[in-house]
MIDOSE-1310 file (N, C-alpha, C; in nm, 2 decimals, decimal comma, always signed):
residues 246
xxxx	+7,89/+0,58/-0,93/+7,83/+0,54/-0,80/+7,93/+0,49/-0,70; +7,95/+0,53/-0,59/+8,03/+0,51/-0,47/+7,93/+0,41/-0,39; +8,04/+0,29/-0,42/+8,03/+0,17/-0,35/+8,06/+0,13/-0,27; +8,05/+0,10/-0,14/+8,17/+0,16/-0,06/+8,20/-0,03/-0,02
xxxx	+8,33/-0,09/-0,05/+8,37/-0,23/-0,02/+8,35/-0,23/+0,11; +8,25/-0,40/+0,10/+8,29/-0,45/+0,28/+8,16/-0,41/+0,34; +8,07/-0,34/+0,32/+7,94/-0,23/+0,38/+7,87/-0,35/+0,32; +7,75/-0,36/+0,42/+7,67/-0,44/+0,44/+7,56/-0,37/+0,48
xxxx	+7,44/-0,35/+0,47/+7,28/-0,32/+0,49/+7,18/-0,44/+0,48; +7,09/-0,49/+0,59/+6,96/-0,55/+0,54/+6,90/-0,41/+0,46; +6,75/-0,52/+0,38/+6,68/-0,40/+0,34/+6,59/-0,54/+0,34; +6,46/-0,52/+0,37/+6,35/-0,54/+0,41/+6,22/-0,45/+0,36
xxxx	+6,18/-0,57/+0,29/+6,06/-0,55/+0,20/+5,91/-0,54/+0,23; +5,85/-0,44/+0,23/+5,70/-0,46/+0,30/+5,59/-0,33/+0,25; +5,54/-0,41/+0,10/+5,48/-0,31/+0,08/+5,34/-0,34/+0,13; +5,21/-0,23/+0,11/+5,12/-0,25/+0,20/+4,97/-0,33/+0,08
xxxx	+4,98/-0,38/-0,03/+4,88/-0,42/-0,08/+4,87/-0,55/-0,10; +4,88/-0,65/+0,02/+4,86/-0,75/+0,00/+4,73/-0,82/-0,02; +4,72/-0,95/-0,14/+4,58/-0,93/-0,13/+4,52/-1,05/-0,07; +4,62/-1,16/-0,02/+4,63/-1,31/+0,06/+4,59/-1,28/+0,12
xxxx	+4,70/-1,21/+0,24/+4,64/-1,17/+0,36/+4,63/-1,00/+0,39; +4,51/-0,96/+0,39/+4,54/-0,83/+0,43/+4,61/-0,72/+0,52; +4,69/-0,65/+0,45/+4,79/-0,64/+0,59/+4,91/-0,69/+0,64; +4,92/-0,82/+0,54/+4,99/-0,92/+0,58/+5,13/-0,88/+0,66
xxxx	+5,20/-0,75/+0,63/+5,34/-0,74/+0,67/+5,29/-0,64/+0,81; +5,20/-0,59/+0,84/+5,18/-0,55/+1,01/+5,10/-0,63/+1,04; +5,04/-0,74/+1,01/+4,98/-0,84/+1,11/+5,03/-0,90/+1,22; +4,92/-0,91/+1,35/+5,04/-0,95/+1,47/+5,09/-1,11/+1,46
xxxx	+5,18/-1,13/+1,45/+5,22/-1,31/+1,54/+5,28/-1,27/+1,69; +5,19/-1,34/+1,80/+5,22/-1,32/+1,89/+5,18/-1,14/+1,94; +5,27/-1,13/+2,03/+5,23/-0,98/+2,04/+5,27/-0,88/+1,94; +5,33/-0,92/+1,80/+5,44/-0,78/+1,76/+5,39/-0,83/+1,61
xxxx	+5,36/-0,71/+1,54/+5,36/-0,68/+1,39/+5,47/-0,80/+1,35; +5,45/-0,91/+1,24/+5,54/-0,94/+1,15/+5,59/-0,90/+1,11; +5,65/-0,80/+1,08/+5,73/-0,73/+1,02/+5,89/-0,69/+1,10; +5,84/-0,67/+1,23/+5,89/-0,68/+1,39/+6,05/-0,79/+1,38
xxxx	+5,96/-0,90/+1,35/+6,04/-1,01/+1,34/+6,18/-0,99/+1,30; +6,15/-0,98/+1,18/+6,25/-0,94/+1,07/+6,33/-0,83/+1,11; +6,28/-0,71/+1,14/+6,35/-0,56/+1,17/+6,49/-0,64/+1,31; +6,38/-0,69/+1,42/+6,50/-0,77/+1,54/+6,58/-0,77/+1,48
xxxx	+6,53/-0,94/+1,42/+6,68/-1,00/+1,37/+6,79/-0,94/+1,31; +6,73/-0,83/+1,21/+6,85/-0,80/+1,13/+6,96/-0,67/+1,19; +6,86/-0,64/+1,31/+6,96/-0,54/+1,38/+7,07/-0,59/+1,47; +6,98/-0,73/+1,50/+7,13/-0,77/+1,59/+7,22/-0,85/+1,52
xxxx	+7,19/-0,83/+1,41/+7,30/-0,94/+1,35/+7,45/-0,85/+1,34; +7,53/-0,89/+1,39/+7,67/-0,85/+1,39/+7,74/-0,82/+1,25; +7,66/-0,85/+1,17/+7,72/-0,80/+1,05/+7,71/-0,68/+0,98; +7,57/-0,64/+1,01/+7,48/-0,57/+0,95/+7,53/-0,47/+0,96
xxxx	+7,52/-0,34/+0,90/+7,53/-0,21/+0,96/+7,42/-0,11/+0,99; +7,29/-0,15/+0,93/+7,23/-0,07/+0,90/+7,11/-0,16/+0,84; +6,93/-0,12/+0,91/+6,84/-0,18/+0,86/+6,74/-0,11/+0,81; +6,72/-0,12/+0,65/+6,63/-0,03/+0,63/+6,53/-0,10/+0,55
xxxx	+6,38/-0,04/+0,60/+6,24/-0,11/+0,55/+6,22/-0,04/+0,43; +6,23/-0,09/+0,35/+6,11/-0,03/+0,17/+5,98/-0,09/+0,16; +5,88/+0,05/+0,18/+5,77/+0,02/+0,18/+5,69/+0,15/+0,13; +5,57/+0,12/+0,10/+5,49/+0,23/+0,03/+5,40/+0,30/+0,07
xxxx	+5,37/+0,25/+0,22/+5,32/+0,28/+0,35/+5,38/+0,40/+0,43; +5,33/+0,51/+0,48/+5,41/+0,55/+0,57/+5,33/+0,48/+0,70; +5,24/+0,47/+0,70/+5,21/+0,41/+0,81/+5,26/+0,25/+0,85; +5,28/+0,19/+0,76/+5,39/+0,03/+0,75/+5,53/+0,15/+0,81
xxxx	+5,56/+0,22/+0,74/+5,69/+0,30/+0,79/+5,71/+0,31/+0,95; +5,59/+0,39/+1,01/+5,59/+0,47/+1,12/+5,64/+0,31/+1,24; +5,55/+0,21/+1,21/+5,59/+0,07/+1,29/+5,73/+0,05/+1,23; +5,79/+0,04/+1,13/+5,87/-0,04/+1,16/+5,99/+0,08/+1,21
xxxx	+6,01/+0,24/+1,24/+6,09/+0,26/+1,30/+6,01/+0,24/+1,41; +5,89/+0,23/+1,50/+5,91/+0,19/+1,63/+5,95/+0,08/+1,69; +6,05/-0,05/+1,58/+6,15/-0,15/+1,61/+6,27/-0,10/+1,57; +6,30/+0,03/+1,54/+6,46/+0,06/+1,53/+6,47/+0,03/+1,39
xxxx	+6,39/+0,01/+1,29/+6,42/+0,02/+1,14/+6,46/+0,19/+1,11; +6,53/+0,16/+0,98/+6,53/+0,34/+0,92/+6,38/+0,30/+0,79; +6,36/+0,41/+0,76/+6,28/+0,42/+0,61/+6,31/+0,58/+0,58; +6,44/+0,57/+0,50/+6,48/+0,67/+0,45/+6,39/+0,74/+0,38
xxxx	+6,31/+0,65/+0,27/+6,22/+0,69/+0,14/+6,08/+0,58/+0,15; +6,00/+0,61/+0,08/+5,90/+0,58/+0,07/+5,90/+0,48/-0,09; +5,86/+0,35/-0,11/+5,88/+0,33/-0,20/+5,75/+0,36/-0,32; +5,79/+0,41/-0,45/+5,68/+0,42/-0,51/+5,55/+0,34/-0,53
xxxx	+5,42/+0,33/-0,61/+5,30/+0,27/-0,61/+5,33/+0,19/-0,71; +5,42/+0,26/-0,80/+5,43/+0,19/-0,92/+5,53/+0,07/-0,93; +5,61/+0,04/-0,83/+5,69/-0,07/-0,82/+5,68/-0,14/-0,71; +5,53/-0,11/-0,64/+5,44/-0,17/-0,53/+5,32/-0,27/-0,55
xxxx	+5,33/-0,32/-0,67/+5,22/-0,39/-0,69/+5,21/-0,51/-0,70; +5,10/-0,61/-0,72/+5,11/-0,76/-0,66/+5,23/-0,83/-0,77; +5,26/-0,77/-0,89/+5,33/-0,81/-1,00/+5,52/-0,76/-1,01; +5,49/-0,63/-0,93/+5,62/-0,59/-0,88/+5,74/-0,66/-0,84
xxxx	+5,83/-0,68/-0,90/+5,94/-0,74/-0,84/+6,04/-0,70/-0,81; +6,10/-0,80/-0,70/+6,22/-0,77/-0,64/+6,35/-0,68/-0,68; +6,36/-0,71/-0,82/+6,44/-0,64/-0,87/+6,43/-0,47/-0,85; +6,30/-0,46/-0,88/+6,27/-0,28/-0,89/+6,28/-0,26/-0,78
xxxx	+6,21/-0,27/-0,63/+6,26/-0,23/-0,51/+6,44/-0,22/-0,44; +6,48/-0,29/-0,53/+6,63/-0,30/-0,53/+6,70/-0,23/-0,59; +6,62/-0,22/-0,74/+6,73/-0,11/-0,83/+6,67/+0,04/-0,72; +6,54/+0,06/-0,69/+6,47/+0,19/-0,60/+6,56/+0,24/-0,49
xxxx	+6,61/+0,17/-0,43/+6,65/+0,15/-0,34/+6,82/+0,20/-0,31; +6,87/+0,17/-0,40/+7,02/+0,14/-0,47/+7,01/+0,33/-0,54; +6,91/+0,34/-0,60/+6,96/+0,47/-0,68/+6,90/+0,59/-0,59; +6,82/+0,56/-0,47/+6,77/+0,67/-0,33/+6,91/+0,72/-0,29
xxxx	+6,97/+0,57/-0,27/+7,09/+0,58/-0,13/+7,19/+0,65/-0,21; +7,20/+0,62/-0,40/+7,34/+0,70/-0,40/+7,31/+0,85/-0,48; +7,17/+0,86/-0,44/+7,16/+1,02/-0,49/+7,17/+1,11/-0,40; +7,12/+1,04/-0,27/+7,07/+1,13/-0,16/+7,18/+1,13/-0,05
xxxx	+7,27/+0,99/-0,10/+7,38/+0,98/+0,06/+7,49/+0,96/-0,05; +7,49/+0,95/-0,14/+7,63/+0,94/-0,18/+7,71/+0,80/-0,18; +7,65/+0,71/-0,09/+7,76/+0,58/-0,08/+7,64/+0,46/-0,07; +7,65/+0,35/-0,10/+7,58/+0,20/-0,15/+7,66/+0,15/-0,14
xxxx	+7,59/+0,04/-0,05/+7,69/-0,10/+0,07/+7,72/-0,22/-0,07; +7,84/-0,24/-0,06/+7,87/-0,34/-0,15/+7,74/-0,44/-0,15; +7,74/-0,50/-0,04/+7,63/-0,59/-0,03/+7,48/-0,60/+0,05; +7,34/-0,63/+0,02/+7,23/-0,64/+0,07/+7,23/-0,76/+0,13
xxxx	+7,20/-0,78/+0,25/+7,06/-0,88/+0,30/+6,95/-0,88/+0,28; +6,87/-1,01/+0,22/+6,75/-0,97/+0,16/+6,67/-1,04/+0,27; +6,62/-0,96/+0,37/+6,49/-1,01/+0,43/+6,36/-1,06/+0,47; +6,28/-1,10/+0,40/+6,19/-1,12/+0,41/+6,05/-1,12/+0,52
xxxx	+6,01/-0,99/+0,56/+5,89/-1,03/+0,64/+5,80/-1,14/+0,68; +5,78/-1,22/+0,56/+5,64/-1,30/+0,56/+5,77/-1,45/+0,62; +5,89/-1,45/+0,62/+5,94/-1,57/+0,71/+5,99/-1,49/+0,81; +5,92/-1,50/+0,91/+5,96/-1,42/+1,05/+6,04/-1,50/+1,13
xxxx	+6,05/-1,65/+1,16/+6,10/-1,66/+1,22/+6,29/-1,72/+1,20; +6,38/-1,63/+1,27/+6,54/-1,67/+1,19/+6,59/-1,62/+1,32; +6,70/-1,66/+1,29/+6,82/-1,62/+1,39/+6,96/-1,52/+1,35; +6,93/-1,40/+1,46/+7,04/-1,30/+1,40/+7,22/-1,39/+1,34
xxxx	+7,20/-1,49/+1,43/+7,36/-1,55/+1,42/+7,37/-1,66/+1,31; +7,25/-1,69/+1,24/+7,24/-1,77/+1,12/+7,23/-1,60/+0,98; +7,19/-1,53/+1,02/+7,23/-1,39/+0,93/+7,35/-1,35/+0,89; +7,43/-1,36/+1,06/+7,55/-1,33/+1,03/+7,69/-1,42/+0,96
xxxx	+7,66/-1,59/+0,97/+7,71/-1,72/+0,90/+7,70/-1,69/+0,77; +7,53/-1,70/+0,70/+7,52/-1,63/+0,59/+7,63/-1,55/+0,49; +7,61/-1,42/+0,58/+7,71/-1,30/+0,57/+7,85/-1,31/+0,49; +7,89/-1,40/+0,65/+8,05/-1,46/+0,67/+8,12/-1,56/+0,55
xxxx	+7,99/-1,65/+0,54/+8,03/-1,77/+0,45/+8,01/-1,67/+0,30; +7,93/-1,59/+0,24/+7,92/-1,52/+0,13/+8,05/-1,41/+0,11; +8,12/-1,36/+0,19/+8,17/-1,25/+0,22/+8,28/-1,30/+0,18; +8,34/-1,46/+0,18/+8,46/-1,46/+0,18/+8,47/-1,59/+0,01
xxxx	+8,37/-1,55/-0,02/+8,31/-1,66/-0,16/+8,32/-1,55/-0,30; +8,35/-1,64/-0,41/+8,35/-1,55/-0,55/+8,16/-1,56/-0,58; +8,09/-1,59/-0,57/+7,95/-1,65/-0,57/+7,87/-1,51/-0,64; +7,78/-1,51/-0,69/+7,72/-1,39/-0,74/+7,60/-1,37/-0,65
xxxx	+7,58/-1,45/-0,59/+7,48/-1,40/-0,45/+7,48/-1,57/-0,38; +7,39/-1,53/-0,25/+7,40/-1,67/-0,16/+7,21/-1,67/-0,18; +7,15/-1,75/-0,15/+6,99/-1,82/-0,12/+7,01/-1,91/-0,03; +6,93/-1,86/+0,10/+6,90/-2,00/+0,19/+6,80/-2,09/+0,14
xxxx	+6,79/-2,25/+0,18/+6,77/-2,36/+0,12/+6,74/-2,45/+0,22; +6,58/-2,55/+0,26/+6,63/-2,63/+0,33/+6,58/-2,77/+0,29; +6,63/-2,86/+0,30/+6,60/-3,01/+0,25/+6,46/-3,00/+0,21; +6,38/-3,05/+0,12/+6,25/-3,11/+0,09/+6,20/-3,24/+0,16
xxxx	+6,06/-3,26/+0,20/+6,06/-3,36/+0,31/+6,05/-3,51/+0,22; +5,99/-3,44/+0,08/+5,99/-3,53/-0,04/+6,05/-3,51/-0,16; +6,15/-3,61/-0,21/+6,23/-3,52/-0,34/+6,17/-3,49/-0,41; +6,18/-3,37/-0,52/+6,11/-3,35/-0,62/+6,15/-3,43/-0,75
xxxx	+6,21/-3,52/-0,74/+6,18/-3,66/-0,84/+6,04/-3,76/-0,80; +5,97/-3,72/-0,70/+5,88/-3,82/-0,66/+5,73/-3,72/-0,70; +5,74/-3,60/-0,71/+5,66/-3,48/-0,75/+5,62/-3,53/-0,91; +5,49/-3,46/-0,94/+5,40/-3,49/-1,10/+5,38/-3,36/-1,14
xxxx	+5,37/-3,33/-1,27/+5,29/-3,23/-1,39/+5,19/-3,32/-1,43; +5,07/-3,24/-1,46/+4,98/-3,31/-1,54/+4,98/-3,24/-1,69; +4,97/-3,33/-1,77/+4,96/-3,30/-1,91/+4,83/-3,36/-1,95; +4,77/-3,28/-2,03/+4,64/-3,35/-2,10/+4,55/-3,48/-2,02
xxxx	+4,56/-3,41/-1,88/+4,48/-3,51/-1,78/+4,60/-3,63/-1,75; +4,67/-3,64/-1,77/+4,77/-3,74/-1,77/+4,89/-3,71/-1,61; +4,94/-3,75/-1,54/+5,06/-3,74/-1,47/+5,17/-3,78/-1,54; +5,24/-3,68/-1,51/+5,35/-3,73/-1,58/+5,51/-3,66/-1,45
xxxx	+5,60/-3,76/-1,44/+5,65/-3,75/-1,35/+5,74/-3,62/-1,39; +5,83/-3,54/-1,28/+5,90/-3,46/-1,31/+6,04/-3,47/-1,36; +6,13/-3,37/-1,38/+6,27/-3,40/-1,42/+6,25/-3,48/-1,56; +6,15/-3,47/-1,68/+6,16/-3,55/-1,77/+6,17/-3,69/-1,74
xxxx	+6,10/-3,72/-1,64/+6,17/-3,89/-1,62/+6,00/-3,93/-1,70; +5,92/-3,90/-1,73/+5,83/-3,99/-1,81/+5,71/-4,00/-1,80; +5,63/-4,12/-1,83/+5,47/-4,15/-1,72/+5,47/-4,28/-1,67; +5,61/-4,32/-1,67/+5,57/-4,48/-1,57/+5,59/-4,42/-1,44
xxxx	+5,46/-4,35/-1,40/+5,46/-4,33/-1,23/+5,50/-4,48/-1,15; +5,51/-4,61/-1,18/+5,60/-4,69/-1,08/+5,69/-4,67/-1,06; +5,77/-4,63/-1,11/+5,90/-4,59/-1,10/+5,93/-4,47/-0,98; +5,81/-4,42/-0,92/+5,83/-4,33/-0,84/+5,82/-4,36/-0,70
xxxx	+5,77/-4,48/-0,68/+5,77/-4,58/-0,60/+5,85/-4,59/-0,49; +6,00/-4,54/-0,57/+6,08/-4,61/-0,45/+6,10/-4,53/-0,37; +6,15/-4,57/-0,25/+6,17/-4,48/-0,08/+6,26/-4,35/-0,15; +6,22/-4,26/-0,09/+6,28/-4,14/-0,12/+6,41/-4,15/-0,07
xxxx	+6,47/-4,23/-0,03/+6,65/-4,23/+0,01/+6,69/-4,25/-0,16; +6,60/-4,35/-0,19/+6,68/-4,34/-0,35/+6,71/-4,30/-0,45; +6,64/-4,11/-0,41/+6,60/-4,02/-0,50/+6,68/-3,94/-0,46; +6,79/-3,82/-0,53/+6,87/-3,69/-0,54/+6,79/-3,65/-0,41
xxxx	+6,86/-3,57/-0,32/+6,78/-3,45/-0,24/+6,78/-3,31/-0,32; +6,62/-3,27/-0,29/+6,63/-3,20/-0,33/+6,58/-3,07/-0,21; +6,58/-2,91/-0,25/+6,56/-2,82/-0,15/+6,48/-2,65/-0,20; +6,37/-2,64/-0,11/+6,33/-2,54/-0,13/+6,40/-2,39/-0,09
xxxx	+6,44/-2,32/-0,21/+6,44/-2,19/-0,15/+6,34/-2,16/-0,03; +6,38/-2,11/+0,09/+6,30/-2,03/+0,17/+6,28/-1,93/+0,27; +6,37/-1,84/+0,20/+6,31/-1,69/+0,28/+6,41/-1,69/+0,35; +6,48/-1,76/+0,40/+6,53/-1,70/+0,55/+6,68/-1,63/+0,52
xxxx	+6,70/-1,62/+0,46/+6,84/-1,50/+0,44/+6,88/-1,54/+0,31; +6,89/-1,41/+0,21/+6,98/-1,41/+0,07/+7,06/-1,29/+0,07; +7,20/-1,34/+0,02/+7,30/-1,19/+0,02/+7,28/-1,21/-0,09; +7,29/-1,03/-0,15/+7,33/-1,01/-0,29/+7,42/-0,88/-0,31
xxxx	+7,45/-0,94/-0,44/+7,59/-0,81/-0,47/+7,49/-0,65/-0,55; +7,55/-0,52/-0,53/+7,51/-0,43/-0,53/+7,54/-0,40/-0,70; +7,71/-0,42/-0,71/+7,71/-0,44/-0,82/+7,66/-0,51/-0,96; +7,61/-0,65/-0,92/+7,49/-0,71/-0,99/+7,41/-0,68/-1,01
xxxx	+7,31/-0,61/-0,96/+7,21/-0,58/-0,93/+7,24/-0,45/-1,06; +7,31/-0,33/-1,07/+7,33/-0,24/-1,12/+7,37/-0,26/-1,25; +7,44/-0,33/-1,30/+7,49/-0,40/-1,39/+7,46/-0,46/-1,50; +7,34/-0,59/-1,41/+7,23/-0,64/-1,49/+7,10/-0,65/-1,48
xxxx	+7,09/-0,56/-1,38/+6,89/-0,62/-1,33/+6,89/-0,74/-1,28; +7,00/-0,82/-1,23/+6,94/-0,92/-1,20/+6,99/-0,97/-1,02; +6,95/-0,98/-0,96/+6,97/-1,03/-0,82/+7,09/-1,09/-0,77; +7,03/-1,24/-0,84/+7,10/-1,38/-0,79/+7,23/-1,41/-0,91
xxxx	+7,17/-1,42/-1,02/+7,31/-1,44/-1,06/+7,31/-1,56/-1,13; +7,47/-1,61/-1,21/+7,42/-1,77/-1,26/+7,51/-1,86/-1,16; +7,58/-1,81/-1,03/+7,63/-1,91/-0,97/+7,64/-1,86/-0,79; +7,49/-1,90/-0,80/+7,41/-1,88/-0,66/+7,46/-1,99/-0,53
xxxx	+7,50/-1,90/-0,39/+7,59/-2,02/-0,31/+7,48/-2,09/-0,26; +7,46/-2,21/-0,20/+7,35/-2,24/-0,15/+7,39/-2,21/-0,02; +7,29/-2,21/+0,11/+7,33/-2,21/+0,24/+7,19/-2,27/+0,28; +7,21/-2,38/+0,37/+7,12/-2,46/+0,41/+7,08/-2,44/+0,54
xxxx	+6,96/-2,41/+0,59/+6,91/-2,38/+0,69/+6,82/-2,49/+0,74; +6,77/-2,48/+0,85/+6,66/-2,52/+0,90/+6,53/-2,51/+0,84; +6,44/-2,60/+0,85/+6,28/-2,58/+0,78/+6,24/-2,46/+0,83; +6,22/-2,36/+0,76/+6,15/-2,25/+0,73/+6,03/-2,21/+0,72
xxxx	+5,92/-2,12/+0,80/+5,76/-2,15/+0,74/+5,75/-2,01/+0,69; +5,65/-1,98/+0,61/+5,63/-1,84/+0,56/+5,49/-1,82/+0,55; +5,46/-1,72/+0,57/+5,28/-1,66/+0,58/+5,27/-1,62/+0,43; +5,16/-1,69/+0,39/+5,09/-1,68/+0,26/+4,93/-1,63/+0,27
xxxx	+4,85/-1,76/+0,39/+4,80/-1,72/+0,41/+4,75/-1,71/+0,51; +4,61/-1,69/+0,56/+4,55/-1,67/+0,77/+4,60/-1,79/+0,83; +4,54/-1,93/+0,77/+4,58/-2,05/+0,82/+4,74/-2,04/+0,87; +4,84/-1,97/+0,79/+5,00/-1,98/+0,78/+5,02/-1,90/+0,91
xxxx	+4,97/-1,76/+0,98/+4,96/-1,72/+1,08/+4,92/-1,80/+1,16; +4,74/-1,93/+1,20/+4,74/-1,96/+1,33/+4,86/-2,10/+1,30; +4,92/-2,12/+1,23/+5,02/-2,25/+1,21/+5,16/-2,18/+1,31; +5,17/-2,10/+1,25/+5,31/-1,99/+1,30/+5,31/-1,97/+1,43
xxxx	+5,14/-1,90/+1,51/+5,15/-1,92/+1,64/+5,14/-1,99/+1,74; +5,13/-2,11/+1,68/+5,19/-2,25/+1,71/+5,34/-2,31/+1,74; +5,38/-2,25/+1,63/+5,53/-2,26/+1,63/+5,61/-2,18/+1,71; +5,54/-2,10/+1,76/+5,58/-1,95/+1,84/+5,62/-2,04/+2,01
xxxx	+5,53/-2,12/+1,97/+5,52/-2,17/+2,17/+5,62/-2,25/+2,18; +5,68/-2,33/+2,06/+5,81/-2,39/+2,05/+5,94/-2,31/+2,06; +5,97/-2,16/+1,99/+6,05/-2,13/+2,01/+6,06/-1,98/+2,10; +6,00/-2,04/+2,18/+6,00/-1,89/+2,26/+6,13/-1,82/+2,31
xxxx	+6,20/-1,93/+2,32/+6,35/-1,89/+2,36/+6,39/-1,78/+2,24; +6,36/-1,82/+2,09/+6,37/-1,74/+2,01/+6,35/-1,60/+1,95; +6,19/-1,58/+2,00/+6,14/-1,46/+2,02/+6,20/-1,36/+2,13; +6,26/-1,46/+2,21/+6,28/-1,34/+2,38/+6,40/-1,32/+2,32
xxxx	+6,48/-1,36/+2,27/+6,64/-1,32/+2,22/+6,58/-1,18/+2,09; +6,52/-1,16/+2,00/+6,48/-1,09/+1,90/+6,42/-0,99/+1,97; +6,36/-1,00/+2,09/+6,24/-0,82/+2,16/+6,31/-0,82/+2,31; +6,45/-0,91/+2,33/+6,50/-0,88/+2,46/+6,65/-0,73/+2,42
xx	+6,57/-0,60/+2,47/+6,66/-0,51/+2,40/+6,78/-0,46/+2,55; +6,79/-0,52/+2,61/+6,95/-0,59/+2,72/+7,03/-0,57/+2,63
């Protein structure tokens, strides 16, 4: 397999059987397919070389080249399903590009649709800060508003606090300054190595970089869209940078 060092591609995920939201990856936010979102960003990001959508739609296809995506291939039904994971679209993906083109970018951008809203120049940081790291891939991450030491499991109708700390829920009491911070993976940019991926089946890896972003929202479900275009009216500056094609 010709890898070619230093080559960089998003690839962007969007198959069409969602069953939260229907549609969920061409639904509109604002005026433009969700999916939209994602395709912008990743073309302007200065890093990138190349943005290509894996999906199982040709009609999910036909929109996202009307944002300037490629969709080389069509991804199969069988590694399209609600159980389907990341991994298979990646290995799919990885073994199209080096049958059919002969060369696979050292490294992916993993994009996510369903968190539309990012910044090409926080894609390219990402990139920059991973590119020059031993790390087996990067995950963006942004603070929790509550540590997950203050978070419960229930056992046998019981709470019981997390991190093995016990069931004296008093102890959970205290102001969250007194608690480890802790941070949700979320969506908004993960690099990963090509070689990993081929190697082991596995993505991320056992020494994942963190990169800390901004609070992140993601569409799961209808409510998460009218929340989103909400959020839309706050960053509009954001949007006109992503569909201003100057």
């Amino acid at each position: 397999m010709n890898i070619e060092p230093g080559l960089v591609y998003a690839i962007i995920p969007a198959r069409s059987g969602s069953k939260g939201v229907s549609d969920k990856n061409i639904r509109l936010l604002g005026n433009h397919p969700l999916i939209s979102y994602s395709i912008k960003a990743a073309l302007k990001a200065q890093t990138v070389s190349r943005v290509i959508v894996s999906t199982d739609s040709e009609k999910y296809a036909e929109i996202a080249r009307l944002y300037g995506a490629e969709t080389p291939f069509l991804r199969p039904g069988n590694i399209s399903k609600d159980k389907s994971t990341d991994t298979e679209f990646f290995d799919h993906a990885i073994k199209w590009l080096d049958q059919n083109e002969g060369v696979v970018p050292e490294y992916f951008v993993h994009v996510r649709p369903t968190t539309p809203l990012r910044s090409p120049r926080v894609i390219d940081e990402a990139v920059a800060c991973f590119l020059t790291s031993s790390n087996s891939s990067l995950r963006s991450a942004h603070q929790m508003s509550e540590s997950a030491y203050k978070a419960f499991e229930i056992k046998d109708e019981t709470l019981i606090r997390m991190c093995g700390a016990g069931t004296n829920l008093d102890a959970s009491n205290l102001g969250r300054q007194q608690y480890p911070k802790t941070y949700d993976a979320n969506g908004y940019v993960d690099v990963v190595r090509t070689k990993l991926i081929v190697e082991s089946r596995k993505l991320h890896g056992d020494k994942v970089l963190a990169f800390i972003t901004e609070r992140s929202y993601e569409i799961d479900e209808v409510s998460d869209i009218e929340f989103l275009e909400f959020i839309l009216t706050k960053k509009q500056a954001m949007v006109d940078e992503l569909f201003n094609d100057d």
